[in-house]
Backbone atoms as SQL, in Angstrom:
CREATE TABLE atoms (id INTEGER PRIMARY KEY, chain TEXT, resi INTEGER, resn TEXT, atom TEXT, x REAL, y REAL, z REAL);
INSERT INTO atoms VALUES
  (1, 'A', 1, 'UNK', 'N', -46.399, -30.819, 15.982),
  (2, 'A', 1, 'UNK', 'CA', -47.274, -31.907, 15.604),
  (3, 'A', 1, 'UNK', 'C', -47.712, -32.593, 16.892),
  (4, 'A', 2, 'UNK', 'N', -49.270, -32.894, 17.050),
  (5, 'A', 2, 'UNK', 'CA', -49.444, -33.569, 17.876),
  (6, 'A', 2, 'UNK', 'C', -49.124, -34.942, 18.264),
  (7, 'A', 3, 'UNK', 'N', -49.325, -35.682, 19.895),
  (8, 'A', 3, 'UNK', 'CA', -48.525, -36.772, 19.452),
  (9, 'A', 3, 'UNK', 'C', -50.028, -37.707, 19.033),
  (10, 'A', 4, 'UNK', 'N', -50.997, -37.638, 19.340),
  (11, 'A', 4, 'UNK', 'CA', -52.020, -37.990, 18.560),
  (12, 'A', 4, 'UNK', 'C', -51.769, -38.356, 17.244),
  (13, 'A', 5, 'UNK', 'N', -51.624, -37.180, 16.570),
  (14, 'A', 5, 'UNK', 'CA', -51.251, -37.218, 15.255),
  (15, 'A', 5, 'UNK', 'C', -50.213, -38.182, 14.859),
  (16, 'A', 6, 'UNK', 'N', -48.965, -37.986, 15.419),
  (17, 'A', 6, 'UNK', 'CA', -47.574, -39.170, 15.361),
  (18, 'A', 6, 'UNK', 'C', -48.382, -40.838, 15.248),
  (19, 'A', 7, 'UNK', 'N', -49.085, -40.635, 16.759),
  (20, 'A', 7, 'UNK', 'CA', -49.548, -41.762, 16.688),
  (21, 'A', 7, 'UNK', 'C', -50.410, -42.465, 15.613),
  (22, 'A', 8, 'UNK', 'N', -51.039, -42.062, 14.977),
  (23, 'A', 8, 'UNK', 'CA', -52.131, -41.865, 14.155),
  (24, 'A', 8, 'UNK', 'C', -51.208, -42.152, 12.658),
  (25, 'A', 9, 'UNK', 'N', -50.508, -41.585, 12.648),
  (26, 'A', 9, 'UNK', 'CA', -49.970, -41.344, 11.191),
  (27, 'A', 9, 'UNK', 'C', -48.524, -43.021, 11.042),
  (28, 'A', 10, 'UNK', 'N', -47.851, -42.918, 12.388),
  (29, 'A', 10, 'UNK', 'CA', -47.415, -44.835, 12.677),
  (30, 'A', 10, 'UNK', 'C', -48.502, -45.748, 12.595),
  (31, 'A', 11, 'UNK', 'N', -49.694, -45.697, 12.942),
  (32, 'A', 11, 'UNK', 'CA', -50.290, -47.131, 12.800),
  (33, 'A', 11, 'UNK', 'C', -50.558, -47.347, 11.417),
  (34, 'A', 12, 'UNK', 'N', -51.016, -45.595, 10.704),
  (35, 'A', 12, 'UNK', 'CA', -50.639, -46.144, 9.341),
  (36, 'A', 12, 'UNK', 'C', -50.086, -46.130, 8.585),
  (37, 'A', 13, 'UNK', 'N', -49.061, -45.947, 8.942),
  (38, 'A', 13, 'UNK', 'CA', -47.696, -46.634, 7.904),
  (39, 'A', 13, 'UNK', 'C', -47.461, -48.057, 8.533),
  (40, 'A', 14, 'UNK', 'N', -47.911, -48.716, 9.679),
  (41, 'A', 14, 'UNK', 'CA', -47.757, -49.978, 10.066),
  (42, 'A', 14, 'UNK', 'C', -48.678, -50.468, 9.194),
  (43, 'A', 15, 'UNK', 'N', -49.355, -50.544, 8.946),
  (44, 'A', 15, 'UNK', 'CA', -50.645, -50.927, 8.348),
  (45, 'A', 15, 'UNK', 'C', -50.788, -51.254, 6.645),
  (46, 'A', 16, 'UNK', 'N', -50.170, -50.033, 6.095),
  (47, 'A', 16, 'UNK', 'CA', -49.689, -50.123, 4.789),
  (48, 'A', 16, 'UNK', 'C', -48.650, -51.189, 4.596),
  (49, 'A', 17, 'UNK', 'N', -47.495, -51.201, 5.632),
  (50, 'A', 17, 'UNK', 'CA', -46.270, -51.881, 5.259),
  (51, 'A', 17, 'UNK', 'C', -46.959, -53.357, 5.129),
  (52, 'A', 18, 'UNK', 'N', -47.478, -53.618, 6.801),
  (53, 'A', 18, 'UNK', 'CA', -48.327, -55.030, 6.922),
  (54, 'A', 18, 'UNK', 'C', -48.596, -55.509, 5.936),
  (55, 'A', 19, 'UNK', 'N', -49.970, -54.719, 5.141),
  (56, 'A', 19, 'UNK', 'CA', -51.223, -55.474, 4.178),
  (57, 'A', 19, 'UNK', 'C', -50.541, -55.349, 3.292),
  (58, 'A', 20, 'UNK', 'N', -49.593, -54.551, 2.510),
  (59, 'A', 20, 'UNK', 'CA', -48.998, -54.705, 1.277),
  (60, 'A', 20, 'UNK', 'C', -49.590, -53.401, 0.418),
  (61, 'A', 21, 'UNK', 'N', -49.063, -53.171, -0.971),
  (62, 'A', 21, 'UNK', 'CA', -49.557, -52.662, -1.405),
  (63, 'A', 21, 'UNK', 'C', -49.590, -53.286, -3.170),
  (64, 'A', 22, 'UNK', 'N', -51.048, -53.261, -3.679),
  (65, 'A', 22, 'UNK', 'CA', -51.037, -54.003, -4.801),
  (66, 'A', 22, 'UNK', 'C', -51.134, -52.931, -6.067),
  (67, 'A', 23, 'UNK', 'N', -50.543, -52.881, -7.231),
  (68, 'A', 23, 'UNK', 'CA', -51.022, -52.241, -8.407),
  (69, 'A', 23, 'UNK', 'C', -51.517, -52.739, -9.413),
  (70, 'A', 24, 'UNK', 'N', -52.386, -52.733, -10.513),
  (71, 'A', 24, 'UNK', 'CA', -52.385, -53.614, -12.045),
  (72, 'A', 24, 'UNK', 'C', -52.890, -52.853, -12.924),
  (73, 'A', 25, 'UNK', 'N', -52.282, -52.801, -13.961),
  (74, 'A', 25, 'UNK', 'CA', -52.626, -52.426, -14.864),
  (75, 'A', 25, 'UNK', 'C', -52.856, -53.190, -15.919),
  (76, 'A', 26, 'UNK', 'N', -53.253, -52.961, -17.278),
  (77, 'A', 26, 'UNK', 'CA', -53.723, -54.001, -18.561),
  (78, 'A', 26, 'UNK', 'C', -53.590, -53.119, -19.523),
  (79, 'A', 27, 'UNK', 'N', -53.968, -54.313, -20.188),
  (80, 'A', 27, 'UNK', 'CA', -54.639, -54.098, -21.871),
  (81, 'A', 27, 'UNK', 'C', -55.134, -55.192, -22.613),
  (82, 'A', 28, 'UNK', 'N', -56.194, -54.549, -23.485),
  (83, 'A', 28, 'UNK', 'CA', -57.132, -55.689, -24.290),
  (84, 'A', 28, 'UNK', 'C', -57.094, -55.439, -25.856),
  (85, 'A', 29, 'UNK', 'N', -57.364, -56.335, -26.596),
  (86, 'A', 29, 'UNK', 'CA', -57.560, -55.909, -27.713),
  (87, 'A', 29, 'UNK', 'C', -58.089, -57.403, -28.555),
  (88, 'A', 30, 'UNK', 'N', -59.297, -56.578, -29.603),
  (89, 'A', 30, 'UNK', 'CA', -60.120, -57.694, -30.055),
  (90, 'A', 30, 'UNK', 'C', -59.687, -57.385, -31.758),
  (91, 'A', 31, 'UNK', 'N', -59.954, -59.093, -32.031),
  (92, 'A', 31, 'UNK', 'CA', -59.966, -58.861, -33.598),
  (93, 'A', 31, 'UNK', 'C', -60.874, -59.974, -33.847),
  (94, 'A', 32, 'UNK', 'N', -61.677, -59.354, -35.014),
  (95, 'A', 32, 'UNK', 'CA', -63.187, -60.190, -35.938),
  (96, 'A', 32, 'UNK', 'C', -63.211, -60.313, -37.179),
  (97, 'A', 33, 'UNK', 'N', -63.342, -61.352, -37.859),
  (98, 'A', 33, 'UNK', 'CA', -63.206, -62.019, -39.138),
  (99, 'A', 33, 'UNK', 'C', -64.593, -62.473, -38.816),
  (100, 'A', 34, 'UNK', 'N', -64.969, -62.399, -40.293),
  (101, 'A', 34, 'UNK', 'CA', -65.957, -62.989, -40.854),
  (102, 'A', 34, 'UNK', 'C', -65.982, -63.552, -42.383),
  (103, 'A', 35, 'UNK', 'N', -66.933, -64.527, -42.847),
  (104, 'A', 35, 'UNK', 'CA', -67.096, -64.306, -44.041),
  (105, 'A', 35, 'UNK', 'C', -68.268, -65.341, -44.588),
  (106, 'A', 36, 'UNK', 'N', -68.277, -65.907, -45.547),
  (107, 'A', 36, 'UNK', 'CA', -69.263, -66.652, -45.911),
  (108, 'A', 36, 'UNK', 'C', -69.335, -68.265, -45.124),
  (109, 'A', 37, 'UNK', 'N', -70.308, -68.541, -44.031),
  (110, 'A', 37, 'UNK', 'CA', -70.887, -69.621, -43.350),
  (111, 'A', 37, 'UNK', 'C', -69.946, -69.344, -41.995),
  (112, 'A', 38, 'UNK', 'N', -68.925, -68.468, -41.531),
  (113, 'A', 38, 'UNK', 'CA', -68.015, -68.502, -40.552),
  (114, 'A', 38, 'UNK', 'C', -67.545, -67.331, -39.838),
  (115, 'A', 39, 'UNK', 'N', -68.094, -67.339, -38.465),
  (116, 'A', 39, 'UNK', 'CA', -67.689, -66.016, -37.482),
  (117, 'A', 39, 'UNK', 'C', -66.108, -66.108, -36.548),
  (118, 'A', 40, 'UNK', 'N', -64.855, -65.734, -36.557),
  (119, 'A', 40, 'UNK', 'CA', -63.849, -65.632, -35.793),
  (120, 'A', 40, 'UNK', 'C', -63.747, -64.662, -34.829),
  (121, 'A', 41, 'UNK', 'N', -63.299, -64.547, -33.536),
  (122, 'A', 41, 'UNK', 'CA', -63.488, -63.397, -32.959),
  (123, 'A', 41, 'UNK', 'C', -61.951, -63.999, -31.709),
  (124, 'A', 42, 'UNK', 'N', -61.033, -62.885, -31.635),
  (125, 'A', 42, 'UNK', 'CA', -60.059, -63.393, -30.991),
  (126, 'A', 42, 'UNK', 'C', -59.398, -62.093, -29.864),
  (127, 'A', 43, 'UNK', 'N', -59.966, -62.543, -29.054),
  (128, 'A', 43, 'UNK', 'CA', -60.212, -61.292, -27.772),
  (129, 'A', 43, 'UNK', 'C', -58.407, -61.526, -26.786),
  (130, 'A', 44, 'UNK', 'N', -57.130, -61.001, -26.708),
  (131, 'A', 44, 'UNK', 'CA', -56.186, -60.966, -25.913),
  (132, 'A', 44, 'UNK', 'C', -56.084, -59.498, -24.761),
  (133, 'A', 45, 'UNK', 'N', -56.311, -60.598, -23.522),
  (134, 'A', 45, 'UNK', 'CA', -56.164, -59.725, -22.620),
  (135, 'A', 45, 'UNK', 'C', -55.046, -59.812, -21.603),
  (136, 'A', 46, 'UNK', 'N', -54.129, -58.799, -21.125),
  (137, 'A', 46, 'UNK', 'CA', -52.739, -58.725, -20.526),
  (138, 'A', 46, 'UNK', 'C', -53.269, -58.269, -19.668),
  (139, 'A', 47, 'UNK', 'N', -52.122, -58.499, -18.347),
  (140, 'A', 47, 'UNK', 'CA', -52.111, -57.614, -16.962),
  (141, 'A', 47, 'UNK', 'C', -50.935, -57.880, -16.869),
  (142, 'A', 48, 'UNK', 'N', -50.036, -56.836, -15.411),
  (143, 'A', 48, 'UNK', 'CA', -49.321, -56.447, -15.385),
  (144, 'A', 48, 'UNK', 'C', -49.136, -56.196, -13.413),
  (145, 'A', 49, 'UNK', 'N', -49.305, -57.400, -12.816),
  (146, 'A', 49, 'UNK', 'CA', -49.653, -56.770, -11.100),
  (147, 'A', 49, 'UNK', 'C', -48.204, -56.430, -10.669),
  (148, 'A', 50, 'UNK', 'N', -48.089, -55.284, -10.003),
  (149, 'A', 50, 'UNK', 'CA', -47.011, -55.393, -9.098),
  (150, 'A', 50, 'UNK', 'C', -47.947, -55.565, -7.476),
  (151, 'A', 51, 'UNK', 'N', -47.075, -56.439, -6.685),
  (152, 'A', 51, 'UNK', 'CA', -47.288, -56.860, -5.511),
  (153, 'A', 51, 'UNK', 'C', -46.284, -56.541, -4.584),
  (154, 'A', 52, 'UNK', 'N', -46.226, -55.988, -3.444),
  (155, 'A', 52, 'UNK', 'CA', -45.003, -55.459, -2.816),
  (156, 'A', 52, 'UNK', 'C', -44.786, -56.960, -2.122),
  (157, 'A', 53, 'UNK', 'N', -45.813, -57.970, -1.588),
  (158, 'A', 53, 'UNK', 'CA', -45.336, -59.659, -1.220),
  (159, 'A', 53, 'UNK', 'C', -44.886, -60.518, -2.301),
  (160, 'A', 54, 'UNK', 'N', -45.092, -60.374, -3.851),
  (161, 'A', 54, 'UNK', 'CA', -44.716, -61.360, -4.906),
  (162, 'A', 54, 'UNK', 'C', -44.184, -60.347, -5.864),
  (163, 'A', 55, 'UNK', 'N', -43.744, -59.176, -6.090),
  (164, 'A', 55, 'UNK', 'CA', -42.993, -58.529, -6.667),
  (165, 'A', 55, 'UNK', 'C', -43.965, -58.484, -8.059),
  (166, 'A', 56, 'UNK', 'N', -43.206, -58.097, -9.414),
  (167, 'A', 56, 'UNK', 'CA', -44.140, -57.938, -10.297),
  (168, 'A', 56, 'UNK', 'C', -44.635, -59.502, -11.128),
  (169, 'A', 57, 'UNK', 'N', -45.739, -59.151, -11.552),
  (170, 'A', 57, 'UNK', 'CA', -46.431, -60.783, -12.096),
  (171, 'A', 57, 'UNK', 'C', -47.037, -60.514, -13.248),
  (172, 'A', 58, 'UNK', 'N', -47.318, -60.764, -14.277),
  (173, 'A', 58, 'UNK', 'CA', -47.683, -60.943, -16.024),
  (174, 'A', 58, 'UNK', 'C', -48.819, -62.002, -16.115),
  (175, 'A', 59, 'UNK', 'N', -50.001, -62.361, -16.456),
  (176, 'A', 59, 'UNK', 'CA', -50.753, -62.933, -16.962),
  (177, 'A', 59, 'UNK', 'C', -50.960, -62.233, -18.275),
  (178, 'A', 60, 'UNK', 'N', -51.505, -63.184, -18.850),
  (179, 'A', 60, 'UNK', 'CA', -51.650, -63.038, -20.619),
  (180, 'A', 60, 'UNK', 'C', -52.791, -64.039, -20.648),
  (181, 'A', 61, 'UNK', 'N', -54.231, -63.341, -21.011),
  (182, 'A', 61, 'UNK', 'CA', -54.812, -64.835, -21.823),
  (183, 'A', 61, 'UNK', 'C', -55.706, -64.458, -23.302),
  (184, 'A', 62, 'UNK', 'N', -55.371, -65.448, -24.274),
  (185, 'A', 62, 'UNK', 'CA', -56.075, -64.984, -25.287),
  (186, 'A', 62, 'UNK', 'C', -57.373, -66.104, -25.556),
  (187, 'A', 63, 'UNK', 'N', -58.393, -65.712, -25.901),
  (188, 'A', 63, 'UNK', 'CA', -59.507, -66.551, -26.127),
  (189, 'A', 63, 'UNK', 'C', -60.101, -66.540, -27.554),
  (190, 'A', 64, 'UNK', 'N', -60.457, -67.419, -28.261),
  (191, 'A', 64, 'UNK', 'CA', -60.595, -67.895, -29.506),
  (192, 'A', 64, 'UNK', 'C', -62.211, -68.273, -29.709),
  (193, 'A', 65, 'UNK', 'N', -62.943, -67.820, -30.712),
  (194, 'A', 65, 'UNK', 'CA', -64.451, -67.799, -30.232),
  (195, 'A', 65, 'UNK', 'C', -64.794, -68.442, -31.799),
  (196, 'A', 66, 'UNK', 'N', -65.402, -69.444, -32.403),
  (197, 'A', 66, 'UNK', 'CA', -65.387, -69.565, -33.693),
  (198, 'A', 66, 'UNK', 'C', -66.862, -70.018, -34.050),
  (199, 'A', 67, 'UNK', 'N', -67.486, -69.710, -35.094),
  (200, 'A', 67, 'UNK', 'CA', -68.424, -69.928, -35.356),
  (201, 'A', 67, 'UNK', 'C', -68.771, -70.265, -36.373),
  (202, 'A', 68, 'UNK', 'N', -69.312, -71.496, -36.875),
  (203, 'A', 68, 'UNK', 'CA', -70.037, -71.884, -38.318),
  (204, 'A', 68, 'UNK', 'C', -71.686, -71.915, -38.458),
  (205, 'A', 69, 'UNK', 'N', -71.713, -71.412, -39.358),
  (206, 'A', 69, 'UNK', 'CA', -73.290, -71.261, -39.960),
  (207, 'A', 69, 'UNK', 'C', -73.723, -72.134, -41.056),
  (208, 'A', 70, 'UNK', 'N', -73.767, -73.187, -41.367),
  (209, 'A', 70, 'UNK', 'CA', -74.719, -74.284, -41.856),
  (210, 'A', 70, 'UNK', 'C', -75.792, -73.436, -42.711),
  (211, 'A', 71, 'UNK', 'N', -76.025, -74.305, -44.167),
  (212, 'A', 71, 'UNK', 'CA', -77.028, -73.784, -44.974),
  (213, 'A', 71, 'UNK', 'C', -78.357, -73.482, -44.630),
  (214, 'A', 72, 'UNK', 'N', -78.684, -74.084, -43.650),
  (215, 'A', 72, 'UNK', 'CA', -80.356, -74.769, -42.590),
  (216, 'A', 72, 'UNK', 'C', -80.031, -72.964, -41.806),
  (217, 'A', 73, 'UNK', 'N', -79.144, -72.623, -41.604),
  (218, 'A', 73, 'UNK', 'CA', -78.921, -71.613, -40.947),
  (219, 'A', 73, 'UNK', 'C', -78.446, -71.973, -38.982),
  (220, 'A', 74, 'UNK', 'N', -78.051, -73.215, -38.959),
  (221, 'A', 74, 'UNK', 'CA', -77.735, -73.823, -37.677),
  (222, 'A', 74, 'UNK', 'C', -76.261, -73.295, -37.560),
  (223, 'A', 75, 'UNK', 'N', -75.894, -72.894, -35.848),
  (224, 'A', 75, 'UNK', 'CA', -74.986, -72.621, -36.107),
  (225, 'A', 75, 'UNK', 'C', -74.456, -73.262, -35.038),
  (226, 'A', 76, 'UNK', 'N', -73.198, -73.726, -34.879),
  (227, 'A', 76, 'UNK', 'CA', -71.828, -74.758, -34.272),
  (228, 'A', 76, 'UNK', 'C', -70.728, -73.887, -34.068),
  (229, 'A', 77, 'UNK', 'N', -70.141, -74.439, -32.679),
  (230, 'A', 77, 'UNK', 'CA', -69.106, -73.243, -32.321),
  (231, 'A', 77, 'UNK', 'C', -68.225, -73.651, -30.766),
  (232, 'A', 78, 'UNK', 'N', -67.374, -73.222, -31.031),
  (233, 'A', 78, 'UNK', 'CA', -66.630, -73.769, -29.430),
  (234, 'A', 78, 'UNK', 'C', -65.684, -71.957, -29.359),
  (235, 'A', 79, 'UNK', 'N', -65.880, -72.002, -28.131),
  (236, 'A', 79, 'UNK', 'CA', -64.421, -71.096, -27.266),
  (237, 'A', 79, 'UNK', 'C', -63.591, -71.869, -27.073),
  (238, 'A', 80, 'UNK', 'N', -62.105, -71.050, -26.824),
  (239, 'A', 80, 'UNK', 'CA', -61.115, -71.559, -26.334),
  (240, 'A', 80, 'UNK', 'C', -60.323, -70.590, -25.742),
  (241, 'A', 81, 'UNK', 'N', -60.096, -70.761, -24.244),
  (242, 'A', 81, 'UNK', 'CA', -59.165, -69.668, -24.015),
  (243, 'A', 81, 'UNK', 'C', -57.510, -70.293, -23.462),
  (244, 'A', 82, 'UNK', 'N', -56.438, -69.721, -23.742),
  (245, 'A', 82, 'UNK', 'CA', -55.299, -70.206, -23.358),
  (246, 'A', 82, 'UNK', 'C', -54.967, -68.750, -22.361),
  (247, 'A', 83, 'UNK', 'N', -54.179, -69.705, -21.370),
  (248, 'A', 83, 'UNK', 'CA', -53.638, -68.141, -20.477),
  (249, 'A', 83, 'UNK', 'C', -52.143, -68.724, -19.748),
  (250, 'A', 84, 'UNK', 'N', -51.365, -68.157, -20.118),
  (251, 'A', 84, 'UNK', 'CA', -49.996, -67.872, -19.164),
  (252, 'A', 84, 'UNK', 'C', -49.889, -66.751, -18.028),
  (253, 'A', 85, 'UNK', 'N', -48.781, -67.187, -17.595),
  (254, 'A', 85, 'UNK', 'CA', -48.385, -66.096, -16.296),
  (255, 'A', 85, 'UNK', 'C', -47.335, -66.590, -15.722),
  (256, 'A', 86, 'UNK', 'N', -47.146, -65.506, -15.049),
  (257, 'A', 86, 'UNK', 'CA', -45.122, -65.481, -14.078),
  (258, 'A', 86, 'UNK', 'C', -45.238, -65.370, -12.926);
């Protein structure tokens, strides 16, 4: 092996160790109700980071979407999202 190569192949493993290395993975999943004058829609999304500087970390947020429809056909509505994490 060249020492080029040696050299070459230490700066990056210095380099990796340095900056860290990050992973994440997820998952989502939606659910929708409807029915007469009223739309629900409730979207939860997870992650899962591992961080080689903060070790592994969990966020969770679920968001709440609601909708009313008025006889006039007007419609009124708020989001809401809640989110945890470790």
């Amino acid at each position: 092996m060249s020492k080029a190569f040696r050299n070459l192949a230490s700066v990056a493993c210095l380099a990796l160790v340095l900056s860290g290395c990050v992973g994440t993975a997820g998952v989502s999943t939606w659910q929708y109700q409807s029915g007469p004058g009223f739309e629900t829609e409730r979207v939860f999304d997870g992650s899962v980071q591992a961080d080689t500087s903060r070790g592994l970390t969990r966020e969770a947020c679920t968001t709440v979407s609601q909708r009313q429809i008025g006889p006039a056909g007007a419609v009124a509505g708020r989001d809401v999202t809640d989110c945890a994490g470790d």
